[in-house]
N, C-alpha and C positions, 0 to 999 in steps of 0.2 A: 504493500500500500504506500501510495504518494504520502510522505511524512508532512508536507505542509496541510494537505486533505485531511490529514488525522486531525491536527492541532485544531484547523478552521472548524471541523466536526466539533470538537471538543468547545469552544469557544460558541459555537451554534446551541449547543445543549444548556451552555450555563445561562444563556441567554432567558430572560423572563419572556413569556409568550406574549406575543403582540396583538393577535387576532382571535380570541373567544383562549379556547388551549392549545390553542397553534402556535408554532413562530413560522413566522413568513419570512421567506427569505425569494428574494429577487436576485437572478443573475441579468441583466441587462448589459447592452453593448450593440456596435454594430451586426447588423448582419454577413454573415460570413466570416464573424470574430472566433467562431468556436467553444460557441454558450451551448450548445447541442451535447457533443460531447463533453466538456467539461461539466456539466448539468448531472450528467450519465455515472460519470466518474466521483461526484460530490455524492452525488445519493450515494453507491453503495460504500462510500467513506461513512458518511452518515448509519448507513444501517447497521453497521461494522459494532460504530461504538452504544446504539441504541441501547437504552436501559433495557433489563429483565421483563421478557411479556407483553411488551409495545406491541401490537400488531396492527395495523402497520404499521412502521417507524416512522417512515417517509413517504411523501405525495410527490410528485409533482403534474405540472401544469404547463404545458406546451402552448403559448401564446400563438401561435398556428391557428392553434382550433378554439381560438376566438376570433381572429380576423378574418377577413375573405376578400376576392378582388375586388368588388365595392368599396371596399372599408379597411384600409390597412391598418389604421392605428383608432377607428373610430367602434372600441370594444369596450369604453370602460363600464358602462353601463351595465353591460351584457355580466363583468368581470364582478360589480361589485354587488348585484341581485343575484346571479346565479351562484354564484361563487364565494364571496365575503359575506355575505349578510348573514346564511346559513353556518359558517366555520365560526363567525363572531358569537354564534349562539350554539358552537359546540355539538351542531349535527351536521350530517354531509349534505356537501354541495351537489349539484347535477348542474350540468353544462350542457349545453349543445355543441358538438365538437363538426365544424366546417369543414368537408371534402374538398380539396380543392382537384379533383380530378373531375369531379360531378357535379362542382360549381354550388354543392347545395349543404345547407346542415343535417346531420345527422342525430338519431337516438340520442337523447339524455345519458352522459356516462358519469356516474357517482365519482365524486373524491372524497372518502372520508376524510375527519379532524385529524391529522395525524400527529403527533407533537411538533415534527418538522414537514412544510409544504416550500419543494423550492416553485417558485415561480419565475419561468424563462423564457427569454424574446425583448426582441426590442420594445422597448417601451416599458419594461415589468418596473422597471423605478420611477414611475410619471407621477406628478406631482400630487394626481388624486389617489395614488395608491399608497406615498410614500408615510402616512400616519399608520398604516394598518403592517408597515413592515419590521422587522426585528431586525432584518439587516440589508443593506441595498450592496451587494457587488458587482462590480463592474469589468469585463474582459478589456485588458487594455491593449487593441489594439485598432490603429487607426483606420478612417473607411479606407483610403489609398490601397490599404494591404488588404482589408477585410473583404469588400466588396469584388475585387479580382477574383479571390478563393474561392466565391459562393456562386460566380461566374462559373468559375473553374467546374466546379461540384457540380452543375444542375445542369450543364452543357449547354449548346447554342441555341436551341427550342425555347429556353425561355431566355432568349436575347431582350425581347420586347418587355417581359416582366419586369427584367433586372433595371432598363431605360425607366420604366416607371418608378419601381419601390425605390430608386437610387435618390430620387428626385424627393419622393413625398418625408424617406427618412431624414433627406436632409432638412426637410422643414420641419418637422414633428422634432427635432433635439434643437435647433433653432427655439424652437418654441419653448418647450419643458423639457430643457436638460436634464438628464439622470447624472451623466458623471461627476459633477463639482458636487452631489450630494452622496457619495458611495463612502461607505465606509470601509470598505475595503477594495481592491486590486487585485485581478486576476492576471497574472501574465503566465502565457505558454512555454516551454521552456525546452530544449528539444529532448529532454526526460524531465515529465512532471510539468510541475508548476510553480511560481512562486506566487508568493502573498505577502501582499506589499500594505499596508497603510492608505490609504483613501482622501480624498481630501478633504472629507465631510470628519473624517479622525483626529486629520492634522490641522484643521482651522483653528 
């Protein structure tokens, strides 16, 4: 196990829960910073060190399958009735999770309370989320590098998505930045990770 993922797990747990008996935790950053897998990688750090009996330890929440091509960053609504209101009051949430292959929503999928729920994608530290979170982190890395990768990954079929999302992301952190409020730093490292300080830490 990535030793900095343990410590962050560790520092996750001491954490007082933020939303009903949850703690929420936002990994937020560009797209194609690799909040996907590092998301993947936190959870089972997290599940690793989970108290005796939690089942389950950890949620997460794929900010994906709240937005859709209409609506890239316009979910909070969607995020904070389906989602928050219900964990605030300590029973599970049910979402509508967005196909984006069928352009359409889908079944209601449960997330139970779990003591830790990370929530990830761009936007998960946006200003109307950031009272209900325990911790905001951020992938540090810039769209210049970010943006290419996710190019990279999704191949030249969605040339014309990436022309769009590239455009509206940059307005939407224009707007309600997350990173000058993260408390922590995510960098990639070519084994592991590190965890760096924040600037919401270091103010």
């Amino acid at each position: 196990m990535d030793d900095a993922l343990d410590r962050l797990a560790g520092e996750v747990y001491a954490a007082e829960p933020s939303c009903g008996p949850v703690r929420l935790i936002a990994v937020d950053g560009h797209a194609g910073s690799g909040k996907s897998t590092f998301t993947g990688r936190f959870a089972a750090a997290l599940a690793a060190r989970a108290p005796g009996g939690t089942e389950p330890p950890v949620g997460v929440l794929h900010l994906d399958d709240l937005a859709s091509h209409e609506a890239y960053f316009d979910w909070t609504g969607r995020l904070l009735d389906q989602v928050i209101e219900p964990l605030s009051r300590g029973v599970s949430a049910h979402y509508e999770p967005y196909d984006w292959n069928t352009r359409r929503f889908t079944a209601p999928r449960a997330l139970p309370p779990s003591p830790v729920i990370l929530i990830e994608g761009v936007g998960a530290g946006r200003a109307a989320l950031r009272p209900r979170l325990a911790r905001l982190l951020w992938m540090e890395r810039a769209p210049e590098e970010s943006w290419p990768r996710g190019r990279d990954r999704d191949g030249i079929g969605l040339s014309a998505f990436w022309d769009s999302w590239s455009v509206a992301e940059t307005g939407h952190f224009l707007a309600d930045p997350s990173r000058p409020h993260a408390d922590t730093l995510i960098r990639e490292c070519h084994e592991g990770y590190r965890v760096l300080p924040g600037p919401s830490a270091t103010a």
